[in-house]
C-alpha positions as CSV (number, residue, x, y, z in Angstrom):
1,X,-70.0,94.8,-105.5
2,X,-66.7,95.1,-103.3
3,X,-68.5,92.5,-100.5
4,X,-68.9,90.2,-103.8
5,X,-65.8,90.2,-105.2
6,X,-63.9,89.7,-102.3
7,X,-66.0,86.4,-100.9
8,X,-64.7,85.4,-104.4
9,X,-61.2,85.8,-104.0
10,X,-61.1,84.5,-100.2
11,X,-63.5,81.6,-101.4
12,X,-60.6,81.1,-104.4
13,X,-57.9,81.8,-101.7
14,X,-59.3,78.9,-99.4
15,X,-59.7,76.2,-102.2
16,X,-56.2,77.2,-103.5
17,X,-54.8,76.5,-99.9
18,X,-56.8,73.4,-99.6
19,X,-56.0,71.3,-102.3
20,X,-52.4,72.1,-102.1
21,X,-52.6,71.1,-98.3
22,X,-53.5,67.6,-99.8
23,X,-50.0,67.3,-101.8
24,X,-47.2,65.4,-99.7
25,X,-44.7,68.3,-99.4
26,X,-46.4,71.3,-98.9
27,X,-46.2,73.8,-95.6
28,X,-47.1,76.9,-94.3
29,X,-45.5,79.0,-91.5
30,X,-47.7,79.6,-88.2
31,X,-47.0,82.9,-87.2
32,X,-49.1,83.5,-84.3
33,X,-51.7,82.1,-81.9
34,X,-54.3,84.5,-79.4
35,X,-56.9,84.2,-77.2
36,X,-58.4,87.1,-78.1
37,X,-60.3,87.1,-81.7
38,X,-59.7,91.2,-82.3
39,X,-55.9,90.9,-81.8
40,X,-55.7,88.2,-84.4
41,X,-57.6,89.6,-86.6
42,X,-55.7,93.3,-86.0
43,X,-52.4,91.3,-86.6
44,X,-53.4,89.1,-89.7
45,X,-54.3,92.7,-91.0
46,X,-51.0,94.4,-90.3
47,X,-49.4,91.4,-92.3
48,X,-52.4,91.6,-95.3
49,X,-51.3,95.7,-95.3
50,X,-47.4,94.6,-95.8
51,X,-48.7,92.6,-98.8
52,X,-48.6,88.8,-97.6
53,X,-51.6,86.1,-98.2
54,X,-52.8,86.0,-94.2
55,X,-55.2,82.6,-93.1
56,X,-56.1,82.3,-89.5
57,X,-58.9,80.3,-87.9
58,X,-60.2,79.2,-84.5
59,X,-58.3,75.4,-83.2
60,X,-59.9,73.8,-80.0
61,X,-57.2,72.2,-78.0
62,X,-58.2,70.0,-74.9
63,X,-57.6,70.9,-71.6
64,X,-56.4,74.0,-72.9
65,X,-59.3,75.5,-74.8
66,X,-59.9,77.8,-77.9
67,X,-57.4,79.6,-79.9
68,X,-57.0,81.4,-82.5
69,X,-54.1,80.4,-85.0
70,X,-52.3,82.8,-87.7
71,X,-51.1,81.4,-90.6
72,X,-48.8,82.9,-93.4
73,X,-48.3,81.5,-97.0
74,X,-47.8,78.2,-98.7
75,X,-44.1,76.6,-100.0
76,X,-43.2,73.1,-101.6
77,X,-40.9,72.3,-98.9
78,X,-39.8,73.0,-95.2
79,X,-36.5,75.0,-96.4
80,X,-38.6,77.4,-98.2
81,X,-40.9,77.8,-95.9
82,X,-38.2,78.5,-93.1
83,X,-36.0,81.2,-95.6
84,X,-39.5,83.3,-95.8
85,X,-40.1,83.6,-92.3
86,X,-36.6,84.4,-91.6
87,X,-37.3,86.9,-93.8
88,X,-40.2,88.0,-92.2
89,X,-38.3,88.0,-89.0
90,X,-35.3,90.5,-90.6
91,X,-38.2,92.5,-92.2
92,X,-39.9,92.9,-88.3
93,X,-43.1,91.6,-89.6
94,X,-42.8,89.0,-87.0
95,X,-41.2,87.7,-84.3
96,X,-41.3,84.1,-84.5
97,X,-42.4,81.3,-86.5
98,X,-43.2,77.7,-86.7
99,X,-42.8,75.5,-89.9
100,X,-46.4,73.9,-90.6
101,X,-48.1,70.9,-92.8
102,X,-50.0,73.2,-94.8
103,X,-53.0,70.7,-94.2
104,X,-53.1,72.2,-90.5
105,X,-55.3,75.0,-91.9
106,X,-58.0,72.3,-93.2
107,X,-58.6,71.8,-89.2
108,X,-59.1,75.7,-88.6
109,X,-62.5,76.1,-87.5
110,X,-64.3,79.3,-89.3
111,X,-61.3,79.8,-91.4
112,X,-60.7,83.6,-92.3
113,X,-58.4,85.5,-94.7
114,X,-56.8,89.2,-94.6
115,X,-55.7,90.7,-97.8
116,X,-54.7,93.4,-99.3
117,X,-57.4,94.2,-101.6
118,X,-59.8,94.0,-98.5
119,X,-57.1,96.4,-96.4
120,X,-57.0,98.5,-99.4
121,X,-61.4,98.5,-100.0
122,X,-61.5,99.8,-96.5
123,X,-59.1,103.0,-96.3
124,X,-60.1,103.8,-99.7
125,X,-63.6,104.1,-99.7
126,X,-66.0,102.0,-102.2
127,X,-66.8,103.6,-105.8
128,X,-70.6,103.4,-106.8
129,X,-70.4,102.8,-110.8
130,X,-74.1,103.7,-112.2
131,X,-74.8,100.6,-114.6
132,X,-75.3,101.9,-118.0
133,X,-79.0,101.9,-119.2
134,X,-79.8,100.0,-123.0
135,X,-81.8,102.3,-125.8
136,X,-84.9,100.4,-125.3
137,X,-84.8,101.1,-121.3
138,X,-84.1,105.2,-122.0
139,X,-87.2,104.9,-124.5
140,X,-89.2,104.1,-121.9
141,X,-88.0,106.4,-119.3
142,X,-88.0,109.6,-121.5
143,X,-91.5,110.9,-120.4
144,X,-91.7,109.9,-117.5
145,X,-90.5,112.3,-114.2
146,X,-87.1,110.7,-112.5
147,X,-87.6,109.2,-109.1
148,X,-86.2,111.6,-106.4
149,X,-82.5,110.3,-105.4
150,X,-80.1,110.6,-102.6
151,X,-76.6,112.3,-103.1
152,X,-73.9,109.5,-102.7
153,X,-70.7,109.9,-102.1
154,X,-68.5,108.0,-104.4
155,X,-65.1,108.0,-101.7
156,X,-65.2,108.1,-98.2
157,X,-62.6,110.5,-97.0
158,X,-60.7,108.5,-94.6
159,X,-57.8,110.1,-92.3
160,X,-55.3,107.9,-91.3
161,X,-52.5,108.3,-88.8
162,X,-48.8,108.3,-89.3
163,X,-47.0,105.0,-90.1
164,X,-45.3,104.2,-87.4
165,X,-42.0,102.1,-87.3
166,X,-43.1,99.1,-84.6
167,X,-39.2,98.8,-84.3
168,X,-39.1,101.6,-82.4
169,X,-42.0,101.0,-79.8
170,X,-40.9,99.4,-76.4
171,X,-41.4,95.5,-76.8
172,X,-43.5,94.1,-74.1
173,X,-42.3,91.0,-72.2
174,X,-42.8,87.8,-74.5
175,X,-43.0,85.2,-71.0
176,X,-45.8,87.3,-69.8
177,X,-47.5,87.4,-73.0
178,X,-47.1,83.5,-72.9
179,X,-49.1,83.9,-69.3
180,X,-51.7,86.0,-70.7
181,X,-52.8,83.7,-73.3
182,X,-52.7,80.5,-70.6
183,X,-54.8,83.0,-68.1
184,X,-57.2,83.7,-71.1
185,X,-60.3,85.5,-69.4
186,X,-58.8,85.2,-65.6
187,X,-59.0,88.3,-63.8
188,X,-55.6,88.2,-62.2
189,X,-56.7,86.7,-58.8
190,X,-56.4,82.9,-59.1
191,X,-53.6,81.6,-58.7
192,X,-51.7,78.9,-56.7
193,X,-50.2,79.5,-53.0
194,X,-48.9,77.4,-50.6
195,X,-49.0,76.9,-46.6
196,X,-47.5,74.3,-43.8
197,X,-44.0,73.2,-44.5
198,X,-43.3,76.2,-47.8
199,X,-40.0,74.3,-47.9
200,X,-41.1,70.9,-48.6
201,X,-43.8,72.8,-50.7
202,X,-41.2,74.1,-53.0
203,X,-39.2,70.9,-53.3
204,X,-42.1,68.7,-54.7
205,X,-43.2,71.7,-57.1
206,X,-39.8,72.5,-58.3
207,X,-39.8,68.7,-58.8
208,X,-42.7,68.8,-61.1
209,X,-41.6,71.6,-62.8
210,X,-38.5,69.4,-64.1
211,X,-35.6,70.8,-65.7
212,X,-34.6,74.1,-65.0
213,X,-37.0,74.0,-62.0
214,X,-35.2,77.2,-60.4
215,X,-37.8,79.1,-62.1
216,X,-40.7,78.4,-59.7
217,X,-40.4,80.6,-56.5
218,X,-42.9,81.0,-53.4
219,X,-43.5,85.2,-53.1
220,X,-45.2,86.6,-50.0
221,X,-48.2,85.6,-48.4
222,X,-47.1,81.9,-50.1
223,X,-48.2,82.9,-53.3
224,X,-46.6,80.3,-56.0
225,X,-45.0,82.2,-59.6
226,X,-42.8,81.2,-62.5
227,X,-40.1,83.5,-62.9
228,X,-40.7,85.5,-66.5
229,X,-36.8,86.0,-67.3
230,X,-35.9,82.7,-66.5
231,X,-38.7,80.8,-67.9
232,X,-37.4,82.5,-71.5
233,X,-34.0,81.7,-70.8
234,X,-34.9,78.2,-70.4
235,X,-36.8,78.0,-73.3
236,X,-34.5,79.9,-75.5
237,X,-32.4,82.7,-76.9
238,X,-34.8,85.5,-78.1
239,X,-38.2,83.5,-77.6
240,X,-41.3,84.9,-78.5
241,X,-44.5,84.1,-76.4
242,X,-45.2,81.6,-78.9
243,X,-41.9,79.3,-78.6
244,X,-42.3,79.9,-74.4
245,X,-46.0,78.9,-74.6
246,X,-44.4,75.7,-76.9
247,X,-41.9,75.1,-74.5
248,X,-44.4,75.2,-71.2
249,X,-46.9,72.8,-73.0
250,X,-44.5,70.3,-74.2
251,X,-43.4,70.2,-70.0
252,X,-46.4,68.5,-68.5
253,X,-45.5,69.0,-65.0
254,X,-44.7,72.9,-65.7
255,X,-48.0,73.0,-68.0
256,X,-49.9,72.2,-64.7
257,X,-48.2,75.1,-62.8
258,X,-48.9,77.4,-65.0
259,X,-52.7,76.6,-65.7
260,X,-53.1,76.7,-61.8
261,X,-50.6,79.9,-61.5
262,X,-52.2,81.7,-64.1
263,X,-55.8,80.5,-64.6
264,X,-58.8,82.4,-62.8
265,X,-59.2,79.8,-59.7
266,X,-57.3,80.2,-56.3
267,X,-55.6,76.8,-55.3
268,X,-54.1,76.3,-51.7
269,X,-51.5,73.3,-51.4
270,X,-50.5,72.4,-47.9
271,X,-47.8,70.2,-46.5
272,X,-48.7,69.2,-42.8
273,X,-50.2,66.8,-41.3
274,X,-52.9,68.4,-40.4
275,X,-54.7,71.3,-43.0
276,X,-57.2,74.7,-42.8
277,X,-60.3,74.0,-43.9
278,X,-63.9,76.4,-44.1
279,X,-64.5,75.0,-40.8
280,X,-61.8,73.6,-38.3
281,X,-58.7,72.1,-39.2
282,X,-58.1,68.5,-39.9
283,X,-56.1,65.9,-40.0
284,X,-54.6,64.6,-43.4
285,X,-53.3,60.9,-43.1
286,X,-52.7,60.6,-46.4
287,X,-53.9,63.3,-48.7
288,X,-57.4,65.3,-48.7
289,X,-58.9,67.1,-51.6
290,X,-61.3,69.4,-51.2
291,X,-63.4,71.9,-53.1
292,X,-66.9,73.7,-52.8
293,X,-68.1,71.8,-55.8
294,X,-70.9,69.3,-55.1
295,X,-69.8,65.9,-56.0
296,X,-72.4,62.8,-56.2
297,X,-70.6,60.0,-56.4
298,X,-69.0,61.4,-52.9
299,X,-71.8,63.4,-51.0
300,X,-74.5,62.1,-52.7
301,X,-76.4,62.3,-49.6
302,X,-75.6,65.8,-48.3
303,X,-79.2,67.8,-47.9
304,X,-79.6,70.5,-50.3
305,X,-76.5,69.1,-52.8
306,X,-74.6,71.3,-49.9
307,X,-71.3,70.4,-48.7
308,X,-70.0,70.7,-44.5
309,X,-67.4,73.1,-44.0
310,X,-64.8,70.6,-42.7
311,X,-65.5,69.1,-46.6
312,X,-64.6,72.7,-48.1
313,X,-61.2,74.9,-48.7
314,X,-60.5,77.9,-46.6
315,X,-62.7,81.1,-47.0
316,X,-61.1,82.4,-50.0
317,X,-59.9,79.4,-51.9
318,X,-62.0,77.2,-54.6
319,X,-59.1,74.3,-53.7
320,X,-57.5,72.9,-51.4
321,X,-54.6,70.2,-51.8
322,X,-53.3,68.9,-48.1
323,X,-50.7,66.1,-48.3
324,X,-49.1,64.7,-44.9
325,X,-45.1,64.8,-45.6
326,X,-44.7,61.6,-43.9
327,X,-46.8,59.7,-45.6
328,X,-45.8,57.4,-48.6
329,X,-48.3,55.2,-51.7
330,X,-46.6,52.0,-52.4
331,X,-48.0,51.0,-56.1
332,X,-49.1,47.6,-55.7
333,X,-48.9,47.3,-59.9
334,X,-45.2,47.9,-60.5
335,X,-44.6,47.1,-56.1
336,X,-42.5,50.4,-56.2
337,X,-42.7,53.3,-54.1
338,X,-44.3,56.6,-55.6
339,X,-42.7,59.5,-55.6
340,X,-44.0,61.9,-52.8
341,X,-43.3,64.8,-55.6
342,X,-45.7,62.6,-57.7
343,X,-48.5,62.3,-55.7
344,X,-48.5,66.4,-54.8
345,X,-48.3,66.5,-58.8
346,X,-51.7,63.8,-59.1
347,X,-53.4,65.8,-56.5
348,X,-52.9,68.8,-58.0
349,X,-53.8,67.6,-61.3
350,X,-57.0,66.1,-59.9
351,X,-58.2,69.7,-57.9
352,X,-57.5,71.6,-61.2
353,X,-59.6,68.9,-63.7
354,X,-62.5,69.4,-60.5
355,X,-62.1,73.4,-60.1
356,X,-61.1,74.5,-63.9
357,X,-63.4,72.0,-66.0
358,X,-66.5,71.3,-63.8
359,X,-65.4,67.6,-63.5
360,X,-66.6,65.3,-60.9
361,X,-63.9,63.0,-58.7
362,X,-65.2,60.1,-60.6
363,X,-66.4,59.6,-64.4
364,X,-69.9,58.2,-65.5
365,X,-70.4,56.2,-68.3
366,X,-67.9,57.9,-71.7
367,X,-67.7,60.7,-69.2
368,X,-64.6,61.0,-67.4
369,X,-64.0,62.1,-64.1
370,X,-61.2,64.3,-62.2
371,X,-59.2,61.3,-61.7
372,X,-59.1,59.8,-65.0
373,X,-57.3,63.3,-66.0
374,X,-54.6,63.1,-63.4
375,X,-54.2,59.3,-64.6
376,X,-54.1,60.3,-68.1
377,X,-51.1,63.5,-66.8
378,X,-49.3,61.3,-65.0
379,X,-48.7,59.1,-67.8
380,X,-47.6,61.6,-69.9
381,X,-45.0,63.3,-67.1
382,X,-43.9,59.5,-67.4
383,X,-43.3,59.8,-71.5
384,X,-41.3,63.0,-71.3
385,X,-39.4,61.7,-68.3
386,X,-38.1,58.3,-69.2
387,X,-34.5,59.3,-67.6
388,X,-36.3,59.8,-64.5
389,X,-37.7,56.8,-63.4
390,X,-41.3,57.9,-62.8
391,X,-43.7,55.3,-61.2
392,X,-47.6,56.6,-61.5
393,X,-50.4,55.8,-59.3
394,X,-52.3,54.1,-62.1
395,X,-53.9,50.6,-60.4
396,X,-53.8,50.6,-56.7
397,X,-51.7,52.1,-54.1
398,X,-51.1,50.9,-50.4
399,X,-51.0,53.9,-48.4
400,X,-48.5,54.3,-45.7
401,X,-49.7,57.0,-42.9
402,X,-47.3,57.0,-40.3
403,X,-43.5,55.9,-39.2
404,X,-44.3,52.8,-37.6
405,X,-46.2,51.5,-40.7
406,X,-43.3,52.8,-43.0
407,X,-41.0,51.0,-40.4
408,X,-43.2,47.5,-40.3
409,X,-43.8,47.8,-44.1
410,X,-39.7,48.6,-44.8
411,X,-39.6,45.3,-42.6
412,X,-41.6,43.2,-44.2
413,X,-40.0,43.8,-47.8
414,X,-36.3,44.5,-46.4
415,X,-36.0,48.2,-48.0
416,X,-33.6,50.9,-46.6
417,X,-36.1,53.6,-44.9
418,X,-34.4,56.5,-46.6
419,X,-36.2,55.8,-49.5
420,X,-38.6,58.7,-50.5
């Protein structure tokens, strides 16, 4: 009966939020986004036990994959809807917010619903009510012997613990909540580290990072990390793990760092001009690229889909990255040098589309390939830089290997060689 009526209300909930989503000023206030599908669910019912109307559903974003979204309410305009969460905030319901076209739940993907009646069904027990029989039914039924019957409880006796005030319990750090929810299922042993010229290393990262690029730091053994405190001091007084994951993801270059930093797969970047590989070392006149993933568009003739250890990272790495610091890609498109920081940041874009999402170097047919992502990230670094000048690799690049052929090529076109 309980089961019944509540599919009723959350079926009347859903339709209620749905066709107001379609009217032109209408929001909602997103009040949380996990990885994991219990801790939304355990925080949608906290809010549904404090008496709000709780919707939260599954959104697939690409490149960054499935999350689970937490919305809270519905108001005519965008000042409304920003007073209630303040008032949510001052209330410690929550500890951030973000204003929301209410039609954002209609792309929720097995939209769910917390209220109170259902919080309230579940500590209280469900009540069996024995429908009441008609004369003509207890007629029938007078000589005849009662079927045997099972004794039901009509409460469950359920013992809860304390309330506790959350105000008072020690708040965890909101930058490495951020982390946890980019790492998703990683295991804590990926990462990003760096080898060769660590100085140089940190230069072109800190480059791709962007503003504010103090935050990135090389720890011991080479291993690469974003700073927690400052990485929420950049993003703002008092943020919450939502507005630091917002500020990361609307930074493409720091986005990257953080998906290699703190996903599950161990990436090695080298600067040298010559790099560690499974087998011996080699020499890297422009860049190499290397991982233990068959590719067939490059080894499609390798027996047994099996790579040589020269063509593999280092014993303990899924990636390698090796870029020679002398060398230099002259974009014969825009006939302007690239940024060396650029191509460490295409490189590293292409390992982490190979490594993280099974791509190939190349596309085939709608299919892309590794290098149609890194493409696609430069061009937006570009966008969010326009101050900066950014020239991509997109079309083709002359690659310059050593000083004399910077020196002839400087030459030839009459640039200054302290160009980088």
């Amino acid at each position: 009966m309980h089961s019944k009526t509540f599919a009723s209300l959350f079926l009347m909930l859903v339709l209620s939020i749905q066709s107001h989503a379609g009217e032109q000023n209408n929001y909602t206030i997103q009040v949380g986004a996990f990885a994991d599908t219990h801790v939304a669910e355990s925080f949608a019912e906290t809010l549904a036990r404090a008496g709000e109307t709780v919707v939260w559903g599954e959104v697939e974003i690409p490149e960054r994959g499935r999350w689970l979204r937490v919305f809270v309410g519905s108001f005519d305009t965008q000042t409304e809807a920003r007073r209630y969460g303040q008032n949510l905030i001052a209330r410690a319901m929550i500890k951030e917010f973000l204003v929301k076209p209410a039609i954002e739940i209609r792309l929720l993907a097995r939209l769910r619903s917390a209220s109170r009646s259902r919080i309230n069904a579940i500590e209280n027990g469900l009540k069996e009510v024995a429908p009441v029989k008609d004369e003509k039914t207890l007629s029938r039924s007078e000589n005849k012997p009662e079927a045997p019957s099972l004794p039901a409880a009509l409460r469950a006796d359920l013992r809860l613990t304390p309330s506790v005030d959350a105000r008072l319990l020690p708040k965890p750090d909101p930058a490495l909540l951020a982390f946890k929810i980019i790492a998703q299922q990683s295991d804590g042993q990926g990462g990003l580290w760096v080898s060769g010229d660590r100085k140089e290393a940190l230069t072109r990262l800190r480059w791709i990072a962007g503003a504010n690029s103090e935050m990135i730091e090389i720890m011991g053994g080479g291993r690469v990390r974003i700073n927690p405190a400052l990485l929420a001091k950049s993003a703002g007084a008092q943020s919450g793990p939502l507005k630091i994951l917002d500020f990361i993801s609307s930074n493409e270059g720091l986005w990257l760092i953080a998906q290699m930093t703190e996903g599950a797969a161990r990436y090695l970047l080298h600067i040298g001009e010559d790099a560690p590989t499974m087998g011996n070392r080699v020499a890297v006149s422009g860049s190499i690229n290397l991982d233990n993933n068959f590719d067939s568009r490059i080894n499609p003739h390798r027996r047994q889909r099996l790579k040589l250890d020269c063509e593999r990272p280092p014993e303990g790495f899924d990636s390698l990255v090796a870029i020679n610091p002398v060398a230099r890609w002259f974009n014969l498109r825009t006939n302007r040098l690239v940024d060396v920081s650029h191509i460490t940041f295409h490189e590293l874009a292409e390992a982490h589309a190979k490594v993280a999402l099974g791509l190939q170097y190349l596309g085939h047919g709608s299919s892309q390939g590794a290098h149609d992502i890194a493409l696609e990230r430069e061009e937006r670094l570009q966008r969010q830089r326009p101050l900066s000048d950014v020239v991509t690799t997109v079309g083709s690049n002359r690659m310059l290997r050593s000083q004399s052929e910077l020196r002839q090529f400087y030459a030839e076109i009459g640039m200054t060689g302290n160009q980088r």
